[in-house]
C-alpha positions, 0 to 999 in steps of 0.5 A: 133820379138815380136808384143806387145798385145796392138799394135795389138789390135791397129792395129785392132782396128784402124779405125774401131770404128766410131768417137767420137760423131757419131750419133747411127747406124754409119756404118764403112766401111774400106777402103779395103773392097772388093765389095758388092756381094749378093748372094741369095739361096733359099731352099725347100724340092725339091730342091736349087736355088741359085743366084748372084746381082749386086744391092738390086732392083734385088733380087725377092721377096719370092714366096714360103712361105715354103721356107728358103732363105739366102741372103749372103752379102759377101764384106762390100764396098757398104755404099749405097748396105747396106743401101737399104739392111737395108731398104727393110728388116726393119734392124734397124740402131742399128741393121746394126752397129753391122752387119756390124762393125767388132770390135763388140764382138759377141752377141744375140740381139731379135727385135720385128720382126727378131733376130741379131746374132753377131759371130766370125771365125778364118781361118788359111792358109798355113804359120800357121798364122791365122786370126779372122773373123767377121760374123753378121746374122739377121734373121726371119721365111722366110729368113736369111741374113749374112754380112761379109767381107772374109767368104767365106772359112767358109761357103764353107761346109755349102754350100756344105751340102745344095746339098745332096738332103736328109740335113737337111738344106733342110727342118728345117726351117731358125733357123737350118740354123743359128744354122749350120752357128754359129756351122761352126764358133765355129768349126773353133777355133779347128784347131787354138788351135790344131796349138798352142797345137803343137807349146807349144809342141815344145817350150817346148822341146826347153825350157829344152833343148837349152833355148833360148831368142828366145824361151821365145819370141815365148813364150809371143807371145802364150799367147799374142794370147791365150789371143786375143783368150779368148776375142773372145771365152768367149763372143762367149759362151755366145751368143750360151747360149743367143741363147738357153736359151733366149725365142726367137719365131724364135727358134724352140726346134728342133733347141736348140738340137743342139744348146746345142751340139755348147755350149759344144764346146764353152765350151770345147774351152775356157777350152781349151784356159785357159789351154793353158794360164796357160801352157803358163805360166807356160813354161815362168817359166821353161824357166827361171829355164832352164836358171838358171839351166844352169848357175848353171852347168856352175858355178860348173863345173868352181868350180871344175876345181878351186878346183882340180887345188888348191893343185898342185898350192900351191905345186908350189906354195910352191916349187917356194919359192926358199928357200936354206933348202927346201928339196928333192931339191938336189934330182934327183926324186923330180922333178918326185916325186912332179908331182905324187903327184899333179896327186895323189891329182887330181885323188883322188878329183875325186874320191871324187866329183864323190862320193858324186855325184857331177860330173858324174850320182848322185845316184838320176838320176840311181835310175830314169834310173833303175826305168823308164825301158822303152823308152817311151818319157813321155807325157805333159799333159799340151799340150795333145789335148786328144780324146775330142779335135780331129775334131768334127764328129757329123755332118752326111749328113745334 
């Protein structure tokens, strides 16, 4: 079945935006939102310590001024955690409304003391389906905070670099730890768009081969997600590039190295996702010439079992008149004779058709055989990922 775009955007949509008339600042809460669970790491060059609260009274407060220290709220069902989050890191309620909402499109957005940054997953599970993820981090020179309702998947190997004594993560400060947050989010679009690039592959094959109404379905529910894909890639691009490019006194030029490393991936993803878009398209379309090629044999060959049967039927057709002059009818080989010719007349309109190709291997498709010797299978570029599009390794230990 087909899920109409509008529904699901609905579906996401629905109680998720605050009411008409909402004071600024409003903050929705859904009501399945798991509990507010904060999760405070600190990292020095000598070590990592990491800890979970219950409540805001008890994190500590910072005691090492060269330390990094992230504060991960994952679990947006505590309005009131939030709100004492909020107020004892100066967050103002604008800023709050666009961490905590998840219908925000991500963005950059520079206060007098902090930096808000807005940033969007995708996480697929073991059915192929996958799911958008919706991340918000306000930031400074000290400490960094993350909001997000089930990322936990996503900065699992963030977490995981942080043990390698030698990482980076250790030592350049909080602005590379936003950086390499925000990189693990764009990277997570690869293995979605790998899973469409192989589902193209295959609905492709299908559509020259057995057109089905199933086929065009699943069709339109690509693009209907390469098209829910491009809302979120496109505005993603260009936070990394405000991220970058914007003066920002919380970003060092070390930092904005590797920050135009994540802008190539956003490009090279929406590159992506607007080729898929257009050989999305284009496969609706050759879905339509299957079917209406396949209709088109089925009417010749109903046309040329008609036309061979047309002589031998006016021969009886003629022989069934019953008129007492007609000849050969007294013979005793005319009922033979009549036969062999309509069997004449058969075989040579095969013969005909087959020359002029209408029946059998046309002149053009041996010319292709002769021609294309080998067995290779020809390759789509339309849905050929390429060595560009394979997993990023740039990351080393850090």
């Amino acid at each position: 079945m087909v899920i109409p775009l509008l529904a699901v955007e609905n579906m996401v949509f629905k109680n998720r935006h605050p009411n008409a008339g909402a004071r600024p600042g409003t903050l929705v809460l859904s009501h399945d939102a798991r509990e507010t669970l904060i999760r405070v790491t600190q990292l020095t060059g000598s070590g990592i310590e990491s800890q979970v609260y219950d409540s805001v009274s008890e994190i500590p407060e910072q005691t090492d001024p060269n330390a990094t220290i992230w504060i991960d709220v994952a679990g947006l069902g505590s309005g009131e955690m939030l709100a004492s989050l909020a107020d004892r890191y100066h967050i103002s309620p604008l800023a709050m409304e666009d961490l905590v909402n998840e219908t925000k499109r991500p963005k950059v957005e520079l206060f007098e003391h902090q930096q808000l940054v807005v940033a969007h997953g995708m996480s697929t599970d073991k059915s192929g389906s996958f799911a958008q993820k919706h991340l918000g981090l306000v930031f400074d020179g000290n400490f960094v905070i993350t909001f997000h309702q089930d990322c936990d998947d996503l900065l699992r190997p963030i977490r995981k670099r942080m043990e390698n004594p030698n990482a980076r993560l250790r030592r350049n400060g909080t602005d590379y730890l936003v950086y390499a947050i925000v990189d693990v989010l764009v990277d997570s679009y690869y293995p979605v768009l790998e899973q469409l690039g192989e589902k193209l592959e295959r609905l492709e094959e299908l559509a020259l081969e057995s057109p089905h109404p199933e086929v065009l379905a699943q069709v339109h529910t690509v693009k209907n997600q390469l098209l829910w894909l491009r809302r979120s890639v496109w505005p993603q691009r260009d936070m990394v590039q405000s991220l970058l490019f914007d003066d920002s006194p919380f970003v060092s030029d070390q930092t904005e190295r590797f920050l135009r490393d994540t802008l190539d991936h956003c490009a090279q993803i929406a590159d992506i996702v607007d080729m898929y878009r257009e050989s999305a398209t284009g496969l609706a379309n050759t879905y339509m010439s299957a079917v209406a090629h396949r209709s088109n044999e089925v009417m010749k060959v109903m046309t040329l079992m008609t036309s061979l049967f047309v002589p031998p039927t006016f021969l009886a057709g003629v022989y069934g008149m019953n008129f007492a002059g007609m000849p050969e009818l007294s013979s005793p080989f005319a009922y033979p004779l009549v036969l062999a010719i309509m069997i004449a007349t058969i075989a040579g309109m095969v013969v005909f058709f087959r020359r002029r190709g209408w029946i059998g291997s046309s002149q053009v498709a041996r010319l292709v055989a002769t021609d294309g010797g080998s067995n290779q299978k020809p390759s789509s570029n339309a849905f050929v990922l390429g060595e560009d599009f394979s997993r990023t390794t740039k990351r080393t230990a850090a």
